[in-house]
Structure formats: structure tokens, C-alpha cells
C-alpha positions, -999 to +999 in steps of 0.1 A: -202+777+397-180+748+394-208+720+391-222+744+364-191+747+343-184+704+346-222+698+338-209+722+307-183+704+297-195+670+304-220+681+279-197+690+252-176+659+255-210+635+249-215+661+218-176+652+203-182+617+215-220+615+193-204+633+162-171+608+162-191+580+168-213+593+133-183+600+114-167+569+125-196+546+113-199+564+084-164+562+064-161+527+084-190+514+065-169+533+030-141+512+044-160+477+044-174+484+008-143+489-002-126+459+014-150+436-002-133+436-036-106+416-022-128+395+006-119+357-012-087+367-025-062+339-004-077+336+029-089+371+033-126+366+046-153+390+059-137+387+095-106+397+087-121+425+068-140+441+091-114+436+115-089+458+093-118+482+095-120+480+128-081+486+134-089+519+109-110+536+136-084+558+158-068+571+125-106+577+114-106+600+144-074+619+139-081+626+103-114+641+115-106+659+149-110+694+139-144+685+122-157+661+152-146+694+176-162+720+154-199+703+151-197+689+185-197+714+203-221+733+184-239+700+186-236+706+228-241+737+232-266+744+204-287+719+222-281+739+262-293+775+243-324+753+223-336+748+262-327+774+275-300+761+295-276+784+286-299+817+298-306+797+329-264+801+335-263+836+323-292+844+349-264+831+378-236+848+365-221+827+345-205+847+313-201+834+275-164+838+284-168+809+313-189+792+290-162+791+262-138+786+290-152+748+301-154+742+265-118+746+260-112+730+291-132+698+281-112+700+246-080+703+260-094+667+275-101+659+243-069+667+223-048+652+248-065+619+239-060+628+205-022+630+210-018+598+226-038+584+196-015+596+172+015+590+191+011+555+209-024+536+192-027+547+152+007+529+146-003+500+164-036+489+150-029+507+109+003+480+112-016+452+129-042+460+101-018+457+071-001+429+081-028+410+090-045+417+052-010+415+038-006+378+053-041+367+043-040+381+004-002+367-001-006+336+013+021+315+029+059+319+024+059+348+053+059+349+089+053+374+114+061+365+152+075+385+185+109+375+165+106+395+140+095+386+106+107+362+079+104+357+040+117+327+019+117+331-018+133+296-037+167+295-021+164+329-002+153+335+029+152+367+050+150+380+086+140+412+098+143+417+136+135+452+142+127+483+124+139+520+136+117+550+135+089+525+118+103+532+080+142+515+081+151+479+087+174+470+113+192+436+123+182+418+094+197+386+079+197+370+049+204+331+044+212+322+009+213+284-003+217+262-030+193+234-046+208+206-019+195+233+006+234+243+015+242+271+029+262+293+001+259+328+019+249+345+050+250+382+054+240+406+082+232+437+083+226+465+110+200+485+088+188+489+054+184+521+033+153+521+014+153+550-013+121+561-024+112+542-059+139+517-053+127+496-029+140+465-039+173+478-040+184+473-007+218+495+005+225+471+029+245+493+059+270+479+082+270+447+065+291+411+076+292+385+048+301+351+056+303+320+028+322+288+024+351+294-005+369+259-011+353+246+015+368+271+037+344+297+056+352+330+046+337+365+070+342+397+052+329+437+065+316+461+047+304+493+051+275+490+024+265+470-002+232+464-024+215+436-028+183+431-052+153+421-025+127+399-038+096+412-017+070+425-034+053+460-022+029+446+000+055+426+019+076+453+022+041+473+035+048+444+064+084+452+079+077+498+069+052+516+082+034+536+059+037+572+064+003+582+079+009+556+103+044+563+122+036+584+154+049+621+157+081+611+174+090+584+145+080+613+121+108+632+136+134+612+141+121+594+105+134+633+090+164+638+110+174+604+099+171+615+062+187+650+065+216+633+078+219+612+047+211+641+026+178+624+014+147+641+007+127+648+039+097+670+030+070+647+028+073+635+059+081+667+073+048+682+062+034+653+077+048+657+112+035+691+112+005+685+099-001+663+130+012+678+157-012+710+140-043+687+149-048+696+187-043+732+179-068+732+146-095+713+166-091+737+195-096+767+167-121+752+153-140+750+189-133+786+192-151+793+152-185+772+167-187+801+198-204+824+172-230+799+159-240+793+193-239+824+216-245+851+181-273+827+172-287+818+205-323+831+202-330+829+163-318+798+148-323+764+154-302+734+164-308+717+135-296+751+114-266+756+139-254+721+130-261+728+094-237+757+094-212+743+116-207+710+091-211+737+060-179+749+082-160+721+086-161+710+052-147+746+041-119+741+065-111+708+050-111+713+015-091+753+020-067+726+039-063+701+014-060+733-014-033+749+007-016+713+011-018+706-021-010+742-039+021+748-008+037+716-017+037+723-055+056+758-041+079+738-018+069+759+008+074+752+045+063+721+058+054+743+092+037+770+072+016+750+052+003+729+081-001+764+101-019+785+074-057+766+079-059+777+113-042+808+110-069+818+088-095+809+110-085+829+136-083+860+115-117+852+102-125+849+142-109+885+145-125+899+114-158+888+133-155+897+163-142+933+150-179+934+133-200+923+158-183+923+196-213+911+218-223+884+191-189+872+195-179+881+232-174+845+240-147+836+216 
């Protein structure tokens, strides 16, 4: 029984593995194109491109985790009931239920991967990728290293050492000289608050100022103060992570963060819902391809399975993006908005299974 339900499984995981790996190519390739209006533009060549693509891949897979799950394992099983595999089990007492029960079990597999994706590798590489593009299209005047990153601008020049929760700049210094290259002023600060729409209006926080008055070095504190920051955008796109790309547990701390400074917080809270709704989502949308599979198993082809089961997905994904879209225009809950999709789905599951019980046993 146990060898049946891994060879099951086993299956299902080479079907989410086939359909990523299409998915993948496919709005890579969209990627590239793309790209290649700015291939030429400073040093930015067709290496670097595809490399940014490259880096583009695990967030590829999270955006499309729910769709990969739903048409793989139709995909899987589909191709077990097309020979006959899955009567074969039946015939040695192996129940839809058991069936459904490896496939969760190999998803669970799945989504756990998909967790550590979001968390640990999408900020990694989506960083890597736009600093590495931001670099190449600006051309010199920054630097990135293990010390942190630098920025000169005429007589300005400024030093970020760390950044908290991926979105605000910490230990950062800024050396400010005149046209005999002498230092006028040299101010630290702990971290940097950058309002949305403002962002070269620095609020420098926790901030030591040191110059030379008469020829006399002068240190003054303060708690804040603004200075006027002369990156552009894309250089700023170097020191902050972009929202899609700070794991769930930078997302959270990224919101308590604002709340405490009485800042708006809801796009990023929809955000961090919205992801940590993907595992749960991709496992609902395993449980929606049960019916295409064991209510189908005798008069439908693979081919027609799989055509359903994308015609699926893609109704799941736009409804998502309308509820996103329409639920953010309300101001409704961040966790009820990323909740609603699947919610859905399972009454549709219900509202199935309440029509037709043995077509739908296994889910």
C-alpha cells in the first residue's frame, strides 16, 4: 500500500515539476523580450539580461503556485486514469480518498518548498537581479560590496551599511566636501524614513552631525532631520527592496514598523497575506483538480482534463486579481481579500460534491 501511494505521489510531483518547468520558460522568454529594449543601454549586455531573467525564476514560481498545483496534478493523475493505473489501485483497495491523500501529501512537499522560496531565495536573487541591471544601466559613480553600498554625487558621497526589514536604511553616512575636496560635513544616521512619494526626502533618524566651524570641529545630536538625497529611483531600487521581493517575515515586521509610526501599512499588509495565502490556495486548488480526474476518469481525455483544469486556473486568477483589485478600492481587509479566492473554491468544492457525491468522493 505504501509503495503504491509514493509511486502516486512521486508521480504528481514530476507532473508540478513538468507544468513549472512550462510556465517558467514561457513568461521567462516574455521576460528576455522585454529586457532587450534596454540590452546596449551602459553596459547592460545580453548576459546580464538573461541573467536578470534567470534570477526572476523562483518569484516566476510563487506567482504561479496555485496554477502549477492545479494542472499538475490533473496533469499526474489524468495520465495514471488514461492507463488505467488508477483502476489497477482501486482493484487492490486503494480508495479515491488515499489517492487524494498522497496527493496532498506530495503537495504539502511542495508548498513547504514554496515557503522557503518566498521566505529565504525570492529576495535574494529579485535584489541580486536589480542591482546588477541597476549598476550596468547607471554606469559608474556606485558601488556595491559586502560593505555595504556607496554613491558619490559632485561633492557628496553616501554610505549605506545595512538595511532593516529590506525597505529602511540603517547606519548610513554621508560625507559632504567642498571643491578642494575638504571635508565640510559628516553626518550619521541610525536609519532613514522613506515616505512613500518622497523619496528623496530623507528624515534622517537618530542623527550625529559633525563639521569644522572656525576651524574648530563641531558634533551636534539630533533626533531627526531631512536632508534632500540625490539618488535617482533606480538607485534607491539598489539599497530598498521592492515590495514583491521582501520575504514574509520582512513583510511583517516592514508593517509593524509603519503602524508604529502611524504610516500607512495596507499595501504591504495585503501583500503579506496574500503570500502566506499561497500554500493554502495551491493546496485548494489540488483539492478543485480531484473532480476532473476521479468524476471524469472513464469519459474524457487527458488532453480535455488538462484543458479544463488550465480553463480553471485562469478563472481563479483573474476572480483573484478582481477581488484584489475591487477589495482594495473598498479598503477591506488585507486578510479577507487574500482569503476570499480560496474560500470560494471550496464552496464551489461543496456545492459539487453536494450534487454529485461519488463523482467527487475523493475531494
Amino acid at each position: 500500500m505504501f509503495i503504491l501511494q509514493r509511486y502516486i505521489g512521486l508521480s504528481v510531483i514530476r507532473g508540478f515539476l513538468l507544468i513549472a518547468l512550462i510556465m517558467v520558460s514561457l513568461f521567462s522568454i516574455i521576460l528576455l523580450i522585454e529586457e532587450l529594449d534596454q540590452v546596449g543601454t551602459g553596459s547592460y549586455n545580453w548576459v546580464i539580461a538573461i541573467k536578470y531573467v534567470l534570477l526572476h525564476t523562483p518569484k516566476l514560481l510563487l506567482d504561479f503556485a496555485a496554477f502549477i498545483s492545479l494542472v499538475g496534478s490533473i496533469l499526474a493523475l489524468g495520465s495514471l486514469a488514461s492507463h488505467q493505473e488508477l483502476v489497477a489501485t482501486e482493484t487492490v483497495g486503494v480508495s479515491p480518498r488515499e489517492v487524494t491523500n498522497s496527493v496532498l501529501f506530495a503537495a504539502l512537499i511542495l508548498m513547504a518548498l514554496v515557503l522557503i522560496n518566498a521566505q529565504f531565495v525570492i529576495p535574494a536573487t529579485l535584489q541580486r537581479a536589480n542591482v546588477e541591471k541597476t549598476l550596468a544601466v547607471e554606469g559608474a559613480g556606485d558601488f556595491v560590496s559586502e560593505a555595504g553600498y556607496w554613491a558619490q554625487n559632485n561633492h557628496q558621497f553616501i554610505h549605506v551599511q545595512d538595511v532593516e526589514h529590506g525597505r529602511i536604511p540603517a547606519d548610513v553616512e554621508i560625507f559632504e566636501f567642498n571643491g578642494q575636496h575638504q571635508l565640510l560635513r559628516y553626518l550619521h544616521a541610525d536609519t532613514v524614513d522613506l515616505s512613500e512619494g518622497t523619496e528623496t526626502d530623507w528624515m534622517l533618524q537618530g542623527v550625529q552631525i559633525k563639521q569644522l566651524v572656525d576651524g574648530r570641529l563641531q558634533v551636534s545630536n539630533l533626533e531627526s532631520i531631512k536632508w534632500q538625497s540625490f539618488l535617482s529611483a533606480a538607485q534607491l531600487g539598489i539599497i530598498v527592496s521592492k515590495p514583491e521581493a521582501l520575504s514574509i517575515t520582512d513583510l511583517y515586521q516592514f508593517v509593524q514598523s509603519l503602524k508604529q509610526r502611524g504610516e500607512q501599512s495596507y499595501r504591504y499588509e495585503l501583500l503579506f497575506w496574500q503570500k502566506i495565502m499561497i500554500p493554502i490556495s495551491a493546496a485548494i486548488m489540488i483539492l478543485l483538480g480531484m473532480p476532473f480526474v476521479f468524476g471524469l476518469q472513464r469519459t474524457v481525455s487527458t488532453g480535455k482534463r488538462i484543458t479544463l483544469g488550465v480553463l480553471a486556473g485562469i478563472t481563479f486568477y483573474v476572480a483573484s486579481q478582481l477581488i484584489t483589485h475591487m477589495g482594495s478600492l473598498q479598503q477591506w481587509s488585507p486578510m479577507l481579500i487574500a482569503a476570499v479566492p480560496s474560500a470560494i473554491v471550496l464552496l464551489v468544492l461543496l456545492l459539487m460534491k453536494m450534487r454529485s457525491p461519488n463523482a467527487l468522493s475523493a475531494a
